[in-house]
N, C-alpha and C positions, 0 to 999 in steps of 0.2 A: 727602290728595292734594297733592301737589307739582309745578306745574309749574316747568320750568326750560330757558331761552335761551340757552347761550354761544354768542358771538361768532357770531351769526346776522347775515347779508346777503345782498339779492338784487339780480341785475342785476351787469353791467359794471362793475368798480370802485366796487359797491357805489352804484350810481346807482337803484335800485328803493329798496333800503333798504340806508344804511349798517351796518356793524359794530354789531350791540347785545346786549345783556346784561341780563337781567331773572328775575326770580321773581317769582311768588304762589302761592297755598295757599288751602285749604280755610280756610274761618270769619275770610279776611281781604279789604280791597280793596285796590288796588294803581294807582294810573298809572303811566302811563309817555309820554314826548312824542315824537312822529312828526309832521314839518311836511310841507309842500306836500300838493298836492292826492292823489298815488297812496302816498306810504310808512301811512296809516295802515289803508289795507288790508290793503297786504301784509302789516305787522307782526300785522293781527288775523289774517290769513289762517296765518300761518307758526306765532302762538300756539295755534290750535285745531287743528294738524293739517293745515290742509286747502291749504298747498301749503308744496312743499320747498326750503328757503334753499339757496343757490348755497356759500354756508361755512357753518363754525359744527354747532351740531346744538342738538333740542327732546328734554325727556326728561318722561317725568311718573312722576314717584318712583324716579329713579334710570335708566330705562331707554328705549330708541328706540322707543315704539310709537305711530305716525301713526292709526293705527285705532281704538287705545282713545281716543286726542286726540280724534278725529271722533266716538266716540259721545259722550264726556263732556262737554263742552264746547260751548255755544252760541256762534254770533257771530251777534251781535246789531246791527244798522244800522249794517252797513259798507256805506259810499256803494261803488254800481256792485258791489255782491257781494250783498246779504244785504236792504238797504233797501228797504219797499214803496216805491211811484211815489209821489211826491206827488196826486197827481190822485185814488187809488183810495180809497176810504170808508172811514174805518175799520172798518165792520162788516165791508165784503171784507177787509180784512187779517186780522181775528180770525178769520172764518169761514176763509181760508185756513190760518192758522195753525193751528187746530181741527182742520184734517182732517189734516196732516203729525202732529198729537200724537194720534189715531185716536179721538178722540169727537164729538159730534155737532157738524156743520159748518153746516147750512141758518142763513138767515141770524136767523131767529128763538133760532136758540142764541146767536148771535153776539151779538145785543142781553141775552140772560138774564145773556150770560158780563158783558161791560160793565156792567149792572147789577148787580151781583155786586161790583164792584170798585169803583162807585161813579161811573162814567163814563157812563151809558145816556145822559145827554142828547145825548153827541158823535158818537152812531153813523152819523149820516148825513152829519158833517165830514169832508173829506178830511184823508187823515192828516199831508196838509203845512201844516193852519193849526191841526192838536193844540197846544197848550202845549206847550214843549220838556219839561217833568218829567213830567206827565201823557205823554207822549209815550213815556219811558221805562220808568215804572210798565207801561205796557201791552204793550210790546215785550218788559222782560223778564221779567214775567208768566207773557208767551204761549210765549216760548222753556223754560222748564223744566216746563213739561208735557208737555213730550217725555220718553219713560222712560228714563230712566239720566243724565238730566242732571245732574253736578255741578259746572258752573262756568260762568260767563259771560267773553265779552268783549267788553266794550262800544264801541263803535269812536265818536270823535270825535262823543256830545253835545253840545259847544260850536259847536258848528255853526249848531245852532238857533237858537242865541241864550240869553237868560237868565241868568239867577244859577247860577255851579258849583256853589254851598251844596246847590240843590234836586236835579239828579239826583245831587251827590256822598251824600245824605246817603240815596235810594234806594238806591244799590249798594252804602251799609255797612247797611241792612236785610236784602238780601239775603244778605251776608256773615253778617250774626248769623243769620241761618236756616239755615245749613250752608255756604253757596256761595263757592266759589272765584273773586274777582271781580279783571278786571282790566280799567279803562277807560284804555282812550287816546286821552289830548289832547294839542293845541298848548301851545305854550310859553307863551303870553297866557294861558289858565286854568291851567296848570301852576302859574305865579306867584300867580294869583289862591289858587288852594287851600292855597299854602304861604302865604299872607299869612292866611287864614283857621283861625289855631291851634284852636278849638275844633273842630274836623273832624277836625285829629288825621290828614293825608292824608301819605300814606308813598307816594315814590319807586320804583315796584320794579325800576329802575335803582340805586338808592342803594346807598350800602354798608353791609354787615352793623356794628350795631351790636359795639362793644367790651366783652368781659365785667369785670363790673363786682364788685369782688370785696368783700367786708366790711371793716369797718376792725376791725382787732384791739380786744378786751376791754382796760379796765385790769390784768386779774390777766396776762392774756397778754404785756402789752407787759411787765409789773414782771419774768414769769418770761424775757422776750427779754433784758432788760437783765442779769439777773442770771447767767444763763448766757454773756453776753456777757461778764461783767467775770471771771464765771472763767475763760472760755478764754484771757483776756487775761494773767493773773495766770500760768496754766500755761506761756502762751510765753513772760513775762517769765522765768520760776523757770525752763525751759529753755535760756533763752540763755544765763541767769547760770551755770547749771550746765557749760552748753558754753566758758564764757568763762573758767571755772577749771580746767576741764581741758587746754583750749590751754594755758593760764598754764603748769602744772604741764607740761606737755608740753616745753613752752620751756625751763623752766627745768630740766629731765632732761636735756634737749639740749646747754646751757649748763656742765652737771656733766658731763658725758661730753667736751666739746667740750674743753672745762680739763685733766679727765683723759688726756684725750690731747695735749695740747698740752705738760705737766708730761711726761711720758712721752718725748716728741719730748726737751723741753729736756734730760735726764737724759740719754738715749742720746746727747743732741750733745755733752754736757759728757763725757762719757766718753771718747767721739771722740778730743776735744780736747786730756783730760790728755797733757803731755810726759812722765807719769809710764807712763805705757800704750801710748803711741804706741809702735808697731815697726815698721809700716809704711815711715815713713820711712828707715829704716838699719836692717835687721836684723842686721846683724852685730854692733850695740853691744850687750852684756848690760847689764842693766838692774839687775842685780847688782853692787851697790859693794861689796861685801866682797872683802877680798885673798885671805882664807884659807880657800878651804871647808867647809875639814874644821873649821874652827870654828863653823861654823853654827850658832847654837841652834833648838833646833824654830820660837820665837817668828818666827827669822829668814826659816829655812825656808816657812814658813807666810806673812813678809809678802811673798817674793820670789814665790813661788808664787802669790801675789796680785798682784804686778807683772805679771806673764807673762799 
């Protein structure tokens, strides 16, 4: 199960709660940070379902459904929503919690259930002088014994006071027990949990990690290099091949270009002979012989060639 936040806010220009963005899942845990006294309701209130952001939208595994959020999902001690009183015992809170999950409620359960968990001597403490981690342990305990529950949200434990180590390292118990966990805190244990590497505490504002790909084998890189050098050698033997047919190209251009240039000079020189010319004066014969009837053929033939 996957829940998931885009660009969720409530209120007036995002005065209930700004623009935000988050995941969690099944078998992990998650914060995320909500300041002043009302945004970390709402934020828990909008993550379980159980009221609708003004933008944005909640999906869980892909899709809008507000109803399957409310059965799935606990919120667990959000101040002014979800929080027993301070004043009230903890065996009424158990014993309350007992009957909403539909087994035995009298308060005599309540102390078995406590004892049970290791708690029996706190049951006549009110639940607002619990230790802040024992305080949790029991809260969400009591929240997945309700049936269909897969996933909690734990709304601002720093509250209490205490070490973040102690209920962080509860809600990643819960997490390896199947559950979808996501607490939110202020920005003061925000830092605290990131300063605390062995907790291993992940953002679920953060950004999605970058895929992280193998570094090639030695036979792989020698087989990269080696097909590199021959495609390289193929475009060299290509260019040279293109560079000598230009050549040869030019130099057929060069042989024609002559050939017709020689061709020109020949027909100008022709032009030119005074021996050929007739244009100028056609009435001169071009025939210097007095006598024609003495022609020899040779004559015949070169005059015929003058003409």
């Amino acid at each position: 199960m996957k829940i998931t936040l885009h660009e969720v806010s409530k209120g007036r220009g995002g005065q209930a709660l700004p623009p935000t963005s988050l995941e969690f899942h099944t078998g992990a845990v998650r914060f995320a940070i909500a300041e002043t006294e009302q945004r970390p309701s709402v934020l828990g209130l909008i993550a379980s379902g159980r009221m609708r952001p003004d933008t944005g939208r909640v999906t869980i595994d892909g899709s809008a459904d507000n109803r399957r959020l409310r059965r799935t999902i606990a919120l667990v001690d959000a101040p002014d929503v979800s929080d027993p009183h301070a004043d009230i015992t903890l065996a009424g809170v158990v014993g309350e919690e007992l009957m909403f999950a539909g087994v035995g409620a009298t308060p005599l359960h309540s102390r078995r259930w406590l004892t049970q968990l290791g708690f029996g001597e706190l049951a006549g403490v009110p639940i607002g002088n619990v230790d802040p981690a024992a305080r949790v342990r029991i809260l969400c305990e009591l929240a997945v014994l309700r049936k269909g529950t897969e996933g909690v949200v734990l709304v601002s434990p720093d509250r209490h006071g205490g070490s973040p180590d102690g209920w962080w390292r509860i809600a990643s118990e819960f997490a390896d027990r199947g559950y979808a966990m996501l607490v939110i805190v202020g920005g003061s244990a925000a830092v605290a949990l990131e300063r605390m590497h062995e907790l291993e505490a992940i953002n679920a504002s953060g950004p999605i990690q970058p895929l992280i790909l193998e570094a090639p084998t030695d036979d792989e890189s020698t087989a990269d290099e080696d097909t590199a050098t021959a495609t390289a050698t193929a475009t060299a033997t290509a260019t040279d091949t293109d560079t000598d047919t230009d050549t040869d190209t030019i130099a057929d251009e060069d042989t024609d270009a002559a050939a017709a240039v020689d061709e020109d000079a020949t027909a100008l020189d022709a032009d030119t002979d005074p021996d050929a010319d007739t244009a100028t004066d056609p009435a001169v014969d071009t025939d210097t012989d007095t006598d024609p009837a003495a022609d020899t053929a040779a004559d015949t033939d070169q005059n015929g060639a003058g003409r």
